[in-house]
C-alpha positions in Angstrom: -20.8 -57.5 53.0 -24.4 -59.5 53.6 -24.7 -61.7 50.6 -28.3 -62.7 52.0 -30.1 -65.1 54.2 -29.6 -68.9 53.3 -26.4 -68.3 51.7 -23.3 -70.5 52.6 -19.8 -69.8 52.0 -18.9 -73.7 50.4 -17.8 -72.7 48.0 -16.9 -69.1 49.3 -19.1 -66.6 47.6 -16.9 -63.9 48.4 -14.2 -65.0 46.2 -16.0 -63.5 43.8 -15.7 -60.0 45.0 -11.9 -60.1 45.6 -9.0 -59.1 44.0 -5.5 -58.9 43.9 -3.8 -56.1 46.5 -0.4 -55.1 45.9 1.5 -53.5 48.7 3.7 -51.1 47.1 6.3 -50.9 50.0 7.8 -54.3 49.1 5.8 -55.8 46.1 4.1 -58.6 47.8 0.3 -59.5 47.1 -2.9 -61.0 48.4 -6.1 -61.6 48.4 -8.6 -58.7 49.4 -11.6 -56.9 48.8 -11.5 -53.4 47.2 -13.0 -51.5 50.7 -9.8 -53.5 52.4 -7.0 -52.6 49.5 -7.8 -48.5 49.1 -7.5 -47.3 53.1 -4.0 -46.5 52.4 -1.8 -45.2 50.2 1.0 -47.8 50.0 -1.6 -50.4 48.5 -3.6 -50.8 44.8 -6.2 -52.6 44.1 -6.2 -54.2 40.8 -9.6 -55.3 40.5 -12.0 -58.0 40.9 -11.2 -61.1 40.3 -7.7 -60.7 40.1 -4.9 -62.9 41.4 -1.8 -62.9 42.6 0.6 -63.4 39.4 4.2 -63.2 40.4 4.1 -59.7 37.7 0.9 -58.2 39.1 2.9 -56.0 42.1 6.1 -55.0 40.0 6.7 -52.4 37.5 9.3 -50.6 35.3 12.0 -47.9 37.2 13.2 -45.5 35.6 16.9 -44.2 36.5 16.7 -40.1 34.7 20.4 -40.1 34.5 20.8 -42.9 32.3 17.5 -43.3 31.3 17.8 -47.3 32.0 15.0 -49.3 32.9 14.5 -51.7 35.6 11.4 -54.0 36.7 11.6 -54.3 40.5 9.0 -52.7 43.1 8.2 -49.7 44.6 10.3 -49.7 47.4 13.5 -51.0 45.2 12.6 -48.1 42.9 13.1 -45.0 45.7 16.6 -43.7 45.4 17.7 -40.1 43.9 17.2 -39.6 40.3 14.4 -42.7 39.6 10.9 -42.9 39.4 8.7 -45.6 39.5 6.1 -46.0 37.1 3.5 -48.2 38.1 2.2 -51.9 39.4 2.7 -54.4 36.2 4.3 -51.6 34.0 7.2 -53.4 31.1 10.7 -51.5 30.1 9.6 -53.0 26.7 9.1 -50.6 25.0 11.6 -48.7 27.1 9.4 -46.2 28.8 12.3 -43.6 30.2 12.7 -42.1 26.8 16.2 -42.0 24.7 19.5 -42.6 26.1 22.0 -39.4 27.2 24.2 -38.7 24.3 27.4 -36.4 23.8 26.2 -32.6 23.1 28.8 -30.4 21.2 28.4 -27.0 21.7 31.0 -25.8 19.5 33.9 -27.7 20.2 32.5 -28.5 23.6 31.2 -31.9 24.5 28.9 -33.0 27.2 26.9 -36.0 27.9 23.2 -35.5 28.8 20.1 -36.5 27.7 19.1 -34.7 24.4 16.6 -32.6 26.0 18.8 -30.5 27.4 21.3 -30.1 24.4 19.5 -26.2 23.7 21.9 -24.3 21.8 24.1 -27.7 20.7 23.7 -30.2 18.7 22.6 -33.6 20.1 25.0 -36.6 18.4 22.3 -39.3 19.7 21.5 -41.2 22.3 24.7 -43.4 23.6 27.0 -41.7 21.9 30.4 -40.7 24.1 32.5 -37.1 23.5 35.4 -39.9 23.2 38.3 -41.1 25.9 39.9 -38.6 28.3 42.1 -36.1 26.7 41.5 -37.4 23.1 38.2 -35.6 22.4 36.4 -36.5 18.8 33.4 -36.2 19.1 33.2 -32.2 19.2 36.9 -31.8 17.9 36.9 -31.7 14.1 40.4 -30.5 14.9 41.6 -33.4 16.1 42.3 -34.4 13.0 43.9 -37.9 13.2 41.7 -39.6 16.5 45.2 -39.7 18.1 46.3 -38.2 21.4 43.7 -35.5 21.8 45.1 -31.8 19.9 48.6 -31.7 18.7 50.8 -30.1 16.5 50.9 -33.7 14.7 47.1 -33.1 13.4 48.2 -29.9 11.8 51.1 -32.1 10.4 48.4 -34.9 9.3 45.7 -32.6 8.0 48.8 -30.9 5.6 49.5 -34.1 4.3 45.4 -34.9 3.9 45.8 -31.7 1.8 48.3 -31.6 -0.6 47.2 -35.5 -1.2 43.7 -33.7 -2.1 42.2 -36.4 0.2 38.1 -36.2 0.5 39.0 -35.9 4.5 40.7 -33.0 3.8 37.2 -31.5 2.9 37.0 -30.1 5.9 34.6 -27.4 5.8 32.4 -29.7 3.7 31.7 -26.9 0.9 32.8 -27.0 -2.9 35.5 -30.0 -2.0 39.0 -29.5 -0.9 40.0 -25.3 -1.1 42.4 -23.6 0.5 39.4 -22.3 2.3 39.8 -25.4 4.5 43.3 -24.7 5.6 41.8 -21.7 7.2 38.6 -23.5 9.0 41.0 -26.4 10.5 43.9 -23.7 11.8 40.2 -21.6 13.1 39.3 -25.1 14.5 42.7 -26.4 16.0 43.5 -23.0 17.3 40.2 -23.4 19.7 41.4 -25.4 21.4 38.1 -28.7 21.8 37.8 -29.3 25.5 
């Protein structure tokens, strides 16, 4: 660019028509005009009069499995599953929306994220469908948290019973009937995977 005749450049009068350019391949930065910073698509410019703050050429990664966020650059952001969301974007606020939480579906459990809990219901993001072979999240059945289903929860929810324990509520409706014998047998005889 011609700034004019009997111009100088001490001080440089171009500085004032430069700004930071990020390369997004690797996150490094310098100096440029915008003309120099747009001819490609693996750079930004981020306007005049920007510098090069350490920041400036990072941004927040998004894993969609886990929904975690990381700041790093583009290039560390380009495996399966993530998405990177921009030069001198935060994870504060966490921009990759709620954690994957256990689903039940019945007395099924899955972990996903609760978008794709149609037809279940979503316990909340974090949440777990409980250890191997002890499900408890899903498994109202598994009445005692203990060893996935035995006979020992039929044994346990008896005794919950006849004690007229508020646990032994299990249907939740009108407090403890005999009505609940029948929903936990209905419960433990399908078998929670």
């Amino acid at each position: 660019m011609y700034l004019g005749s009997n111009t100088t450049c001490s001080p440089d009068p171009c500085a004032a028509f430069a700004g930071a350019c990020c390369v997004n391949g690797n996150g490094t930065c310098h100096l440029s005009f915008a003309a120099g910073c747009t001819d490609s698509p693996n750079v930004s410019f981020r306007g005049v009069g920007t510098t090069c703050a350490p920041e400036l050429c990072v941004g927040a990664c998004c894993n969609s499995a886990t929904a975690a966020c990381s700041v790093t650059n583009f290039f560390g952001c380009q495996f399966g599953g993530i998405m990177y969301l921009g030069n001198n974007t935060t994870c504060s606020p966490n921009p990759c929306g709620p954690s994957p939480g256990a689903c039940c579906r019945g007395t099924a459990c899955t972990v996903g994220p609760g978008s794709s809990c149609t037809g279940g219901l979503f316990q909340g993001g974090s949440t777990a469908c409980g250890p191997a072979g002890n499900p408890t999240t899903c498994c109202p059945a598994n009445f005692n948290l203990v060893g996935g289903l035995s006979v020992q929860d039929i044994f346990d929810f008896l005794a919950a019973y006849f004690a007229g324990t508020a646990a032994a509520d299990f249907n939740h409706v009108g407090g403890v009937t005999v009505q609940d014998i029948f929903d936990f047998l209905a419960a433990f005889f399908a078998n929670c995977s």
